[in-house]
Every structure is written in C-alpha cells, then in structure tokens.
N, C-alpha and C positions, 0 to 999 in steps of 0.2 A: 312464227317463222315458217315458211311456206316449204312444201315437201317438191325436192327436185329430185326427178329424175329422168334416169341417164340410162341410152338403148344401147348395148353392142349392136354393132353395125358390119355387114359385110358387104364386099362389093356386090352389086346387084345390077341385072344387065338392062332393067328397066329404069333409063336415070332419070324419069319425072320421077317415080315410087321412090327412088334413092332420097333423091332430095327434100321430097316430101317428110321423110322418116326424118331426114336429118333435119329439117326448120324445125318438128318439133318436137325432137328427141330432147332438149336443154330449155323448155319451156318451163316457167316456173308457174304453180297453180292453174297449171291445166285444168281446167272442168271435165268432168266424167260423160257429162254432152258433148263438148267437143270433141273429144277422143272418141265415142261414139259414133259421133256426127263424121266424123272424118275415115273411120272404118265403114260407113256406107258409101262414100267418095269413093271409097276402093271399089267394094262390092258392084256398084255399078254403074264402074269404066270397067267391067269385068276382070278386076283383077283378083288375085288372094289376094289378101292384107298379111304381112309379114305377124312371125311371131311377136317379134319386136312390139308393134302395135298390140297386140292381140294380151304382152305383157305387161302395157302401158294403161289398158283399160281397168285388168287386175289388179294391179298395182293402184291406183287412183281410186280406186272400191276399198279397197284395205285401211288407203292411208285416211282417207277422207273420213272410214267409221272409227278409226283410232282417233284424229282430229277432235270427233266429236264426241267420241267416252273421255278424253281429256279434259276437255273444254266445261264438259260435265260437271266432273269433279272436280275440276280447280273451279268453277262458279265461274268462270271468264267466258267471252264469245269473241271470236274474232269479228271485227269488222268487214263487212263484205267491199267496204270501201276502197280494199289493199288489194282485194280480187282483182284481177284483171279484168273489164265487163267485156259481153260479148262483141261489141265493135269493135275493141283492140283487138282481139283474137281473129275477126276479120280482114284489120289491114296487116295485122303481121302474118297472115297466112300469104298473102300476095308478095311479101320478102323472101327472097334465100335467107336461110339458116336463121330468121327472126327468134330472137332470146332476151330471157333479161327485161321483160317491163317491169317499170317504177313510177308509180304514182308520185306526181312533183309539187303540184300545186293547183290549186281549187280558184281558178281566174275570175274575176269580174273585170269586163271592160270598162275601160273608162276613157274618157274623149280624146287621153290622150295620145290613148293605144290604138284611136284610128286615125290622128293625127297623119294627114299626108306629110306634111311639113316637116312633124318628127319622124314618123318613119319608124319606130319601134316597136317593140310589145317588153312591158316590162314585166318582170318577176322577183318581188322581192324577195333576198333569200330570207329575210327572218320571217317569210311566211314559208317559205319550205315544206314539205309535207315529208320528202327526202331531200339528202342533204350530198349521199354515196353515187349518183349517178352518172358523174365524171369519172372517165381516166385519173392517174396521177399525171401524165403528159398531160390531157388537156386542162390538169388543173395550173398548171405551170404556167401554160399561157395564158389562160386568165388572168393569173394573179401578178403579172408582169407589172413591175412598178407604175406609178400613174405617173404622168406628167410632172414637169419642175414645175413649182410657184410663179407664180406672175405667167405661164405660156397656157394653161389649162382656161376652160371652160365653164361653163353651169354645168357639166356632166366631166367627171373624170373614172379613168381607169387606165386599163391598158390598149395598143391601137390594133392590136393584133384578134383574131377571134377565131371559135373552131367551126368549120363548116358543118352545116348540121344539115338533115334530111327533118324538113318538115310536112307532116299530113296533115291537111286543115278539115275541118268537120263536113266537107264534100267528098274526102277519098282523095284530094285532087295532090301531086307531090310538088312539094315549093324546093328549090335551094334556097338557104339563106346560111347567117352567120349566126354566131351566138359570142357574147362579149358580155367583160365584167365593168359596170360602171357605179360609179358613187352618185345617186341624183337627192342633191339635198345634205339630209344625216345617213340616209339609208343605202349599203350597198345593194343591186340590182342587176340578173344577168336579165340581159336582153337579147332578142330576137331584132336582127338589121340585115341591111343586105339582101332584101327581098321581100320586108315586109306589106310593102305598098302591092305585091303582086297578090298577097293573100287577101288585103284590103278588099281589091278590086274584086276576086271572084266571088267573096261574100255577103251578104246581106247583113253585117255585123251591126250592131245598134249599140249605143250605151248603154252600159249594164245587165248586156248579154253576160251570161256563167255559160264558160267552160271549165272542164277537165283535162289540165295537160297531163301525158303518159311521155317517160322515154321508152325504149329501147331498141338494143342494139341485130346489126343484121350484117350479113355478107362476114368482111372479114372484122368485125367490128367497128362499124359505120355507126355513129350515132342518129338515132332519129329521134323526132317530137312530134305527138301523135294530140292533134286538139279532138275535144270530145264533140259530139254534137251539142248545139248550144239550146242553154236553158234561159228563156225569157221568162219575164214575170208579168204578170199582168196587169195595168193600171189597176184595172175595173173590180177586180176579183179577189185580188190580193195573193190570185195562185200562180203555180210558175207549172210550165208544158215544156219537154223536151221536143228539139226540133231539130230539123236539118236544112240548112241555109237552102 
C-alpha cells in the first residue's frame, strides 16, 4: 500500500507556487525524483520552495528506506508496475490539483477498438488490474439496469455514461464518455463519445499495448491517461516503447 502524504498549506501570495504545492500535496507514490525535480522548478523560476516541499522530499527519503527494510524482511517486492511511471507524473503535472492515479488495465488493441464503425475502446472488467476507481455516484450510473428483452442489442447496458477526461499517448486531451456494456458473456466499460477523435490523431495499429492510468484532478474530475504504446515487432519477436 503506497505511502500518502499530506502538506499543511497556508495561503501563499504567489498562487502559481500555491497551486503547484497543492496538485502535489495528495499525490500518491510520488518518486523522490520528482519531488526533487520539482524543487529545482522552484529554485530556478527563482523562487524559495516552501517548507512544505522541502518536508515532502524528507518524508519520501524515510518512507521509501522503511519501504525497503520491510520489504526485506517480509521477502516480498513491490511491483514497480503499481508505481505511477514518469509520464503520468508528467501529464498530471499539467492538471490542477492532479491526485489519486490507479493503474486499470494493461490494453492490447484489437481491430475492433479502432473500428470507426464501432467507435469504442473496450475494457473488460474481469481483466481489471483495479477495480476502486469510480465514485460510488458514478458507479450508479453505470450500473443502471440494461434494457427490456426483445428492445436491446448485440451490446447492452445502461444508456447513460460518465464524462471522462481522456489523455491519449500524444499528451493530446479528448472528451469522451465512459459506459457499462455486456458484449457477449463478458461485462465491459467502454470509452464512446469521442473515441473516433482519438482514432484519428493516432497512429494506432492492431495490437499496439497500452497502459491505461486513471486519476482524479480539479474538483474531482475523472481522467484516463493512455500510456505511450508498445508495438511488437514482426521480425524480432521484441517489443519498443513509442510515441505515436
């Protein structure tokens, strides 16, 4: 379980520095780089870096070598998989008050997630990786009864969905929807309502991997953050990270 921590904050008359403090006062498994990295951001736009920061650094030195005398001794390692990597920490720096990423699901496209026609990207949840990254409201609406018999579809669920903030592996920000659907036996939330816009600005292939991320920003906005994609190589049998 990942170590949060949490800055007292006072008003501060410099409100880029304020706000900066506050995107990543509630960040969970902040890296000791970033927090670093982000204390030279201060240092040279010449500002001080508050204590706050300067407790943030400390604090992530402490917890990080307890982490790792535990981890020790119980014989366990965490998976660096659950880390947030550094490109999320990048687009959720570009958020107000960015918090809360969760690792969802470990994507392969497939023909039918660049289907113009269909228009989706699906997620099945029994491959989940989390499961906690809704609201209880928006699990509500999700789960809104499907359709009567004999009026449904090849796809049912419910008609309603929660708008979501999605970042595609360009940086680039999409709106769309997100919705719960049964296709088949398997239930699946899906990505609509704007999926065709993602389509187009990417170079997406069959059987690109991605890494979907949520989290939450502003006053609790949800987003979905695609990873940059990992192709596999006919020729080779290996796979290179890239960016469309």
């Amino acid at each position: 379980m990942g170590t949060k921590v949490f800055l007292l904050r006072r008003p501060c008359e410099d409100s880029c520095v304020d706000e900066l403090v506050s995107g990543m006062a509630v960040l969970r498994e902040i890296s000791l780089l970033d927090a670093e990295a982000l204390l030279g951001r201060f240092r040279r736009s010449g500002r001080e870096a508050t204590l706050g920061m300067a407790v943030l650094v400390k604090t992530n030195q402490l917890s990080k070598k307890v982490l790792e005398e535990k981890e020790g001794a119980s014989g366990t390692e965490k998976s660096s998989s659950t880390r947030p990597p550094k490109w999320l920490m990048m687009v959720m720096m570009k958020e107000k008050n960015a918090h809360d990423p969760k690792l969802i699901i470990k994507k392969k496209l497939h023909a039918s997630d660049l289907s113009k026609t269909q228009s989706r990207l699906s997620m099945p949840i029994n491959q989940l990786l989390s499961s906690d990254f809704l609201t209880d409201e928006e699990t509500t609406i999700l789960h809104e009864p499907a359709p009567e018999p004999g009026k449904s579809t090849r796809t049912e669920g419910g008609k309603k969905g929660v708008s979501v903030v999605l970042v595609d592996p360009l940086s680039k920000r999409h709106e769309v929807e997100l919705r719960r659907w049964k296709m088949g036996e398997n239930w699946n939330y899906v990505v609509v309502g704007g999926w065709n816009n993602v389509i187009d600005r990417n170079e997406f292939k069959v059987d690109d991997v991605t890494v979907i991320w949520s989290f939450r920003y502003g006053g609790g906005k949800l987003c979905l953050a695609l990873s940059p994609l990992v192709r596999e190589s006919k020729h080779s049998g290996q796979s290179s990270s890239r960016r469309s």
